[in-house]
N, C-alpha and C positions, 0 to 999 in steps of 0.2 A: 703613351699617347703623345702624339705631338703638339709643341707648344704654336699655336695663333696667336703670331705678334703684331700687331697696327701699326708697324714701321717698315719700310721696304729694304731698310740696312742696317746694320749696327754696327758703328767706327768706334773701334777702342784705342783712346792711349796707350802705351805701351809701360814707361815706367811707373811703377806706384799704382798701378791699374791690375794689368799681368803678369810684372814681377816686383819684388820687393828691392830692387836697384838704389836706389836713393842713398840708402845708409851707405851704400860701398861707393859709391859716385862719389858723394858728396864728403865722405873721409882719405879717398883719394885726393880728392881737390882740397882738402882744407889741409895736410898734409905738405902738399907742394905750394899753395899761399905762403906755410909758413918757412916753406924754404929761401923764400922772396923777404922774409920779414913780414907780414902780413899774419898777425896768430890771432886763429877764431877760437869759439868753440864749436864742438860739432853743432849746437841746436841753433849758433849765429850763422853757419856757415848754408845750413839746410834753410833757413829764414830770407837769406838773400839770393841762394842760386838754386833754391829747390823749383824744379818748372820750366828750366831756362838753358837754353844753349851757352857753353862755359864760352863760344866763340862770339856770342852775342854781346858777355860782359867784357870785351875788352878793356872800356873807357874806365869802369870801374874796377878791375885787377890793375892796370898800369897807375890809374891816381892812387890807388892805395898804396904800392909795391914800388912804385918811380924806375916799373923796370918794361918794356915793352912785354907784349903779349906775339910771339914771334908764329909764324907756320911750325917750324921746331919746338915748340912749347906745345901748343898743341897738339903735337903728331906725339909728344913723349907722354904728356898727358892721359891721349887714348888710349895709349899703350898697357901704359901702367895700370889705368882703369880697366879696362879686357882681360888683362891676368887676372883680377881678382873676381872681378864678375863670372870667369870662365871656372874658377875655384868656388866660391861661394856663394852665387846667386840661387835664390829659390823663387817660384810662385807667391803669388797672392794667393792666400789661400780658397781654394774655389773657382778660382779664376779659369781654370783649364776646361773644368767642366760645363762652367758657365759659355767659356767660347764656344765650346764643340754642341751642345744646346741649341743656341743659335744656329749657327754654323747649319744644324741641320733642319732647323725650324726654318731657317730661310736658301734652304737652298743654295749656299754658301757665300751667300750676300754681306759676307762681314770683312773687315775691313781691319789690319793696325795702320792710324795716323799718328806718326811720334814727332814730335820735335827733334830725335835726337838724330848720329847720325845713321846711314843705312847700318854699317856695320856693325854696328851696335846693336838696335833692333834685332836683325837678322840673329845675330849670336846669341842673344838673350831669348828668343821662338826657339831657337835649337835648342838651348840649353835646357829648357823647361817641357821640352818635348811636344811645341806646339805649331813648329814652323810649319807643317804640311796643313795645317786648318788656316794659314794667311799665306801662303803662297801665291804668290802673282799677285799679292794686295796689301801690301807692305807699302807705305808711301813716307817719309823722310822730310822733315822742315829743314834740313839741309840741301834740300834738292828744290825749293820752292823760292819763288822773288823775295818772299818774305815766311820768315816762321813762326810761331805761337808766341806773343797772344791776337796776331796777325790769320786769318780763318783760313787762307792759301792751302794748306796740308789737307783740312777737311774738305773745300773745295775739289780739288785733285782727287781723292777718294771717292767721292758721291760719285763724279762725274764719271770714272773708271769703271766704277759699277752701273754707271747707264743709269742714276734714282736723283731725283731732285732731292737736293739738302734738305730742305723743310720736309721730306720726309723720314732723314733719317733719325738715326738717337744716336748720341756722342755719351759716350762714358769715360768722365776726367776725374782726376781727383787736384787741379789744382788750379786758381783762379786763371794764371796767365792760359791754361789750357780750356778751362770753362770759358775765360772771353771769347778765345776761337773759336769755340762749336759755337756758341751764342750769334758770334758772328755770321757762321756758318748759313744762320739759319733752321740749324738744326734743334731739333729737344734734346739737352744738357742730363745727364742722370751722373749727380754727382758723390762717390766715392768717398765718404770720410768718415773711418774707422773709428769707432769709441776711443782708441787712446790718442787720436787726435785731438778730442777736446772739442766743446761745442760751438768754440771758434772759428775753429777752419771750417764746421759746416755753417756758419753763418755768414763767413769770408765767400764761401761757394753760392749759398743765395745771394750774395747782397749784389753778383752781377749775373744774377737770371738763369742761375741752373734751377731744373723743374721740379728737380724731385733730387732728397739725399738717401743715400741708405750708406748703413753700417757693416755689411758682409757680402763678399760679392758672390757667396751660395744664391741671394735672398735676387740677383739681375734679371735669370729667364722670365720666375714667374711675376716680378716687378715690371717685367718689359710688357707679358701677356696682361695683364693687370691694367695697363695704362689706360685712361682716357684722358681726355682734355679736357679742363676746364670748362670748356663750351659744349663739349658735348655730352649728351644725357646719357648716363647707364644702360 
């Protein structure tokens, strides 16, 4: 049977949403900080640049490291992150299903808005076997005036797909990405897995995400599920 959802789109982040990226991101990057001098641990490193464009923290890699943050730093960066992602990234669990779900409950009105850049996105849809369910709806905070926790990317998306933000649903799992949909205008349906910890989902309510869940099997029938506050059963 097909799912009737009360949203006219569903924008999904891409990392920590659809794939489990983070861990290899974010050991890539702590890796090369500490080539700079700069030694995290991984759960410092994920604390400060989980969520975030590595090209957005310049101000803070150069006052740490007293070494500039160059076009070539970044471009070896990506690199070196891409091999690994291209080796061993996997799914969220559920996530694939959940999209294609959607995907046909709307008519294929769904949407990835990532923060990161295109060719990252794009490689990580391929790699997990999803790229043909966002095709043509791939949108990139690198390609926008400004990027997450800035609403720009979800902006772009609504808009591509022809639906007013306030109708759609963003699904984040991290605050700098929850403020964006919030932004947006959009309803927030925020992602934070039990070995998160009931932190990070109170980090996700404390700036207006609507609703949390813990599996993202539990999205379609969470999405069909939805009413508003305001409105009666």
């Amino acid at each position: 049977m097909t799912l009737s959802i009360p949203f006219d789109a569903v924008l999904f982040d891409c990392d920590g949403v659809l794939v489990d990226s983070e861990p290899i991101t974010n050991g890539v990057l702590r890796d090369m900080l500490e080539e700079r001098g700069w030694t995290l641990t991984p759960a410092e490193c994920m604390r400060l640049f989980v969520g975030k464009a590595v090209k957005d923290e310049r101000a803070l890699i150069e006052a740490k490291t007293g070494l500039p943050v160059t076009d070539e730093w970044l471009q070896n960066f990506w690199a070196r992150r891409n091999l690994i992602l291209e080796r061993d990234l996997v799914e969220i669990r559920g996530a694939s299903a959940a999209a294609r779900a959607l995907h046909a409950a709307l008519d294929g009105r769904i949407a990835c808005a990532s923060g990161a850049d295109r060719r990252k996105v794009e490689l990580q849809l391929q790699k997990i076997g999803l790229f043909d369910a966002f095709d043509g709806r791939i949108f990139s905070g690198h390609e926008m005036p400004l990027s997450k926790p800035a609403p720009d990317v979800y902006l772009a998306a609504a808009a591509a797909l022809g639906v007013d933000p306030a109708r759609c649903a963003v699904v984040e799992d991290t605050v700098t990405g929850a403020t964006a949909g919030v932004a947006a205008g959009a309803t927030v349906f925020g992602y934070s897995p039990a070995e998160m910890g009931h932190s990070g989902a109170e980090a996700l309510r404390a700036v207006g995400v609507a609703q949390i869940f813990t599996n993202m099997e539990q999205l379609p029938g969470l999405l069909a599920a939805w009413r508003p506050a305001t409105q009666p059963a």
